[in-house]
Structures are given as structure tokens and as C-alpha cells.
C-alpha positions in Angstrom: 89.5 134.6 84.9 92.3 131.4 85.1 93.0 129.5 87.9 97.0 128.4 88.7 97.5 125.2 91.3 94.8 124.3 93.7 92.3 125.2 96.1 89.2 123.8 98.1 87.0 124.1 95.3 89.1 122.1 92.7 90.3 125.3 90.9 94.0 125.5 89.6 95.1 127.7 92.2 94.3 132.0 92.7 92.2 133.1 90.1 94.0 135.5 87.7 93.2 138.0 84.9 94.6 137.7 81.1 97.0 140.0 81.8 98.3 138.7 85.0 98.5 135.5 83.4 100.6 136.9 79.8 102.7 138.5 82.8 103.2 135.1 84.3 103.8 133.3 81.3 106.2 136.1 80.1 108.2 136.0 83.6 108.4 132.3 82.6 110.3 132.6 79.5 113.2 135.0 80.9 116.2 132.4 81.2 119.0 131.1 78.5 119.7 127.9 78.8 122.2 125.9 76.9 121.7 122.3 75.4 125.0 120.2 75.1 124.7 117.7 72.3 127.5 115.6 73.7 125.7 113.5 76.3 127.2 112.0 79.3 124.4 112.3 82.0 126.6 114.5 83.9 124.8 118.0 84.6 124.9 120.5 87.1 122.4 123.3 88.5 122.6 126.5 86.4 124.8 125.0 84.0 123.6 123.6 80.6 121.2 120.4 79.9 122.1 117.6 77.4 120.6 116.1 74.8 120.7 112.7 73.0 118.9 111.4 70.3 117.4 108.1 70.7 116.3 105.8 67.6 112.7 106.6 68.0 113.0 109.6 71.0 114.9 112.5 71.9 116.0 112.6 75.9 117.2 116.1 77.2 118.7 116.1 80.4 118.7 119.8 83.1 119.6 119.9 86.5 117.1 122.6 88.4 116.8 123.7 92.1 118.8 123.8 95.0 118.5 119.6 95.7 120.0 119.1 92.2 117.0 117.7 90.7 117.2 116.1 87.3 114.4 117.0 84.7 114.0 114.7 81.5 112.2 116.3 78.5 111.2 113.1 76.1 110.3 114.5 72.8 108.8 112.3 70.1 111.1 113.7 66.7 108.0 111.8 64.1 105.2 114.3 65.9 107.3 116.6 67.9 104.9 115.9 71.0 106.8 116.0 74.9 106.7 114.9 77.5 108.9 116.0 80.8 109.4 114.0 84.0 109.5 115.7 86.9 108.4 119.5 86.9 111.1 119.7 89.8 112.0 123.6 90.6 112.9 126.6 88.3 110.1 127.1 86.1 111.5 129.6 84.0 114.4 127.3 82.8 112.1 124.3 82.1 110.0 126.5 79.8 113.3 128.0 78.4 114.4 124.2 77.8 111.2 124.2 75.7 111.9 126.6 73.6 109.9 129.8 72.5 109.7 129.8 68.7 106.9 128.1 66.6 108.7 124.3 66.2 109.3 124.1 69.8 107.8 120.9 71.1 104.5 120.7 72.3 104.4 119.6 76.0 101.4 117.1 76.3 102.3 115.2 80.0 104.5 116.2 82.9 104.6 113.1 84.9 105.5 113.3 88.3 107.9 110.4 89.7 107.2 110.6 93.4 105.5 113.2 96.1 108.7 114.2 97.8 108.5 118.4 97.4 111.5 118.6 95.7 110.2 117.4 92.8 107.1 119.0 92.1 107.7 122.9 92.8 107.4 123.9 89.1 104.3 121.6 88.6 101.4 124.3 89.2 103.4 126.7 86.7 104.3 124.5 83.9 100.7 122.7 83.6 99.1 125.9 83.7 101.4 127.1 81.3 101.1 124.9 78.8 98.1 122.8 79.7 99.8 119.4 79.6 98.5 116.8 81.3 99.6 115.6 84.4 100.4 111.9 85.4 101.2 110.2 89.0 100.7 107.4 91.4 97.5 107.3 93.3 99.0 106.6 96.3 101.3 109.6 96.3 98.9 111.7 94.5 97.2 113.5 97.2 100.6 115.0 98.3 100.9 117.0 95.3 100.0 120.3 94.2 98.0 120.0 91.8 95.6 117.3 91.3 96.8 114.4 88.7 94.6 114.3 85.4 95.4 110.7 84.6 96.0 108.1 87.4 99.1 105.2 86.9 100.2 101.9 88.0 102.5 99.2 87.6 102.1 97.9 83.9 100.3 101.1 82.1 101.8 102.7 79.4 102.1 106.7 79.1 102.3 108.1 75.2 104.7 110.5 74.3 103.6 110.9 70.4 104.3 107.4 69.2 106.1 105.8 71.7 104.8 104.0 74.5 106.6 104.1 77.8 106.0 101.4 80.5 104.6 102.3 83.7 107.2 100.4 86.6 105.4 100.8 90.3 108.9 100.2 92.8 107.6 100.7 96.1 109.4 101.6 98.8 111.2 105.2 98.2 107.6 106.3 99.1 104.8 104.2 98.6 104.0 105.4 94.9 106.9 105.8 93.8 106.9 105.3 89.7 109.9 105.0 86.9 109.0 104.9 83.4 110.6 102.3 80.7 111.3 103.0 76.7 112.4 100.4 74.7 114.0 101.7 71.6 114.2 100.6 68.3 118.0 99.8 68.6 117.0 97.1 71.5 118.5 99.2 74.5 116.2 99.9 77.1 116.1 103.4 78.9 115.0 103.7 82.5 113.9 106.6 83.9 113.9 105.6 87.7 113.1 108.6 89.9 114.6 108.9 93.3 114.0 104.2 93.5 117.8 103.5 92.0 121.2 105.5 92.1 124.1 104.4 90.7 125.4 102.7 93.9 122.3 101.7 95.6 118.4 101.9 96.3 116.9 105.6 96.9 115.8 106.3 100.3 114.2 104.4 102.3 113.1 105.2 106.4 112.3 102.0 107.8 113.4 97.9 107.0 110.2 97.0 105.9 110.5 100.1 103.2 114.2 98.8 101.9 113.3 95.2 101.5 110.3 96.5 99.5 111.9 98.2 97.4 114.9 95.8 97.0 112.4 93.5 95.8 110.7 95.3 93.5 114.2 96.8 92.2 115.0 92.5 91.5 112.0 91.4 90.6 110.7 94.7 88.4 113.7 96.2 86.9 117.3 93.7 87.5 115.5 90.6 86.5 113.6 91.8 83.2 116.0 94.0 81.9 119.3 93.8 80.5 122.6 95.0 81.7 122.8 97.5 78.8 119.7 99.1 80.1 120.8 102.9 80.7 118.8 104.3 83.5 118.4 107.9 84.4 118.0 109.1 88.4 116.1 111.7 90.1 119.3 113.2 90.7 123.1 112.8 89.7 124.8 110.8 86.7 123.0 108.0 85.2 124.6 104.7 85.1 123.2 101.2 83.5 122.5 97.6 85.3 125.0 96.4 84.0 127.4 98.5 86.2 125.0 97.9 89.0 124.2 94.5 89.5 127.0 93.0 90.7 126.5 95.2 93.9 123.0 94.0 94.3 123.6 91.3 97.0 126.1 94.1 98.7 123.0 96.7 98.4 120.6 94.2 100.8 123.8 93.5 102.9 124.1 96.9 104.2 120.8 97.6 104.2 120.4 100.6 102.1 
């Protein structure tokens, strides 16, 4: 028997039979989906995902579910190890993003930005699927669906293969809200900054005390140590880099979100 997602006893979910589970997995591995080499950040849902190829790490870009969630599939090209961000919605396109033959790349960590719903509805399917590991804040943690297997804050590092990406805690968007920082070989920075920075402002935020948090954190964590050719990559929509954004910073606190 195999367990999917969670239950009271700390079992992944139902309990299912090989042959449920090959029916799963099969159901999983039903949609096309079409990878752009001509990146521009700009994707939509149902349409095709991008790719670019980094100095030292591959970043594919999809758009999945109805909230027009952004996926990022990091893929190490020395070891062909992965890593996605966000297991957001539509599990069958995110394994189809994968690939089925034998040098597809091997999924090791799906690391979950933040526990808002909308981007953690494919998260049961694809770690039981492939058996990656899965990464989050504590603090938001208990909101998911399936238990973290490793536990991050500000200043860890997650491995994808050889590269090391830096764990950023920006607090505010929820309270464990996470974005994860690769420094590439060619000197640019790359930001992955869940639903904490858009271009044209801070994500989210329900209260004051929440927007000067993460306004803060955004100055202090992200605007003051990085560069303004640091490309960063959103939960959702077009990326954007600092430099286009920090002019608008002192605007940003102005209007208060």
C-alpha cells in the first residue's frame, strides 16, 4: 500500500494500491506542454512555459491554475538534478514540464514559497509522484498539505545539484513567507520572490503593521544587498528587476501598499 498527502497518523494521504497508484501517475503524464526558448517572463495559463539558460542553471517558467500561478523548474545542466518552486495547481502539466523520457531531470525539492492555497494544490501529487523533498517556512508550514521534510529560514541555503540558493525570510505577505536567491557565475543575481514583490509594489499585505514589515524586510533583505540588475521572478505575472523598481520604493511606503 502507498499513502498520497496527509492524515492524522502522519501518512501521505489515502492509502492506495500499485495499481491505483501507476493509474495516478499515468493520469499525471496526459498533457503537452510547450517550452519557448525565447524568454521574456511573460506566460499565460494553458499556454506554453519558457525557458532560459543561466551560466550555471537552467530556469523554466509555466503559468498553472485559474489564479495564474507561476511555477519555476531550476534544473542544475552539470547533474541534471531539479528543483521546482511552487507545486501551484495542474499537476498533470508540471509533470509534463518534467518530461517523460529517460534524461528528463530528476526532481529532488519542491519548495513551497508561502501557505496561501493557491500555491500548493499540486503539492500532495507531485511529491508523491516523484518523491522529492519538500521545503517551507515553519511558520507557514502547518497550513500545508503535506508535511515539509526539511524546515527553512532566513540565511539557509537549498541545493539544487551544485548550486546553492539563498534562503531570504520577507515577512509580511504571510508571516513565512520565503524567496530564494541564485547568484550566477555571470555576476547577475536571480530572485525568486514569491507573492513578497511584484513589479510595481509589495505583495499583499492585510493590516499596517504587515506592510511596514514587509517593506522593511523588502529594503533591508532584498533592495539594499542586491543590485539593480538583479532579475526577480513573482508568484505571478511578468518578472521585472530592482533596477526598474527602486525608484518607486519611497512611492510603495507612501501609499501604503
Amino acid at each position: 500500500m502507498l499513502c498520497v498527502g496527509t492524515d492524522s497518523r502522519g501518512c501521505r494521504g489515502p492509502s492506495l494500491t500499485r495499481r491505483t497508484w501507476d493509474g495516478l501517475i499515468g493520469a499525471l503524464r496526459s498533457v503537452i506542454v510547450d517550452i519557448l526558448e525565447d524568454y521574456t517572463g511573460a506566460v499565460v495559463p494553458g499556454g506554453p512555459a519558457q525557458r532560459r539558460a543561466l551560466a550555471t542553471l537552467t530556469v523554466t517558467k509555466i503559468s498553472v491554475g485559474p489564479m495564474d500561478n507561476n511555477a519555476y523548474l531550476l534544473t542544475c545542466p552539470d547533474t541534471g538534478e531539479a528543483l521546482l518552486i511552487d507545486a501551484a495547481n495542474e499537476a498533470d502539466r508540471l509533470m509534463d514540464l518534467l518530461g517523460h523520457g529517460p534524461d528528463r531531470p530528476d526532481l529532488r525539492t519542491i519548495v513551497t514559497t508561502h501557505r496561501h492555497a493557491d500555491h500548493w494544490q499540486a503539492l500532495g501529487a507531485l511529491a508523491g509522484a516523484t518523491g522529492a523533498r519538500t521545503v517551507a517556512h515553519p511558520i507557514d508550514a502547518p497550513q500545508l498539505p503535506v508535511p515539509p521534510d526539511r524546515l527553512v529560514d532566513h540565511g539557509d541555503t537549498v541545493a539544487v545539484g551544485h548550486v546553492r540558493l539563498d534562503v531570504i525570510h520577507l515577512r509580511g505577505h504571510t508571516p513565512g513567507s520565503i524567496a530564494l536567491l541564485h547568484r550566477d557565475a555571470d555576476g547577475t543575481p536571480h530572485l525568486f520572490t514569491g507573492d513578497a514583490l511584484f513589479p510595481g509594489g509589495p505583495g499583499r499585505t492585510t493590516n499596517p503593521a504587515d506592510f511596514t514589515s514587509l517593506m522593511d524586510d523588502l529594503t533591508s533583505r532584498v533592495f539594499d544587498q542586491l543590485p539593480d540588475e538583479t532579475w526577480f521572478y513573482p508568484g505571478h505575472g511578468n518578472d521585472s528587476t530592482l533596477g526598474a523598481e527602486r525608484p518607486h520604493l519611497d512611492e510603495w511606503r507612501a501609499r501604503g501598499w
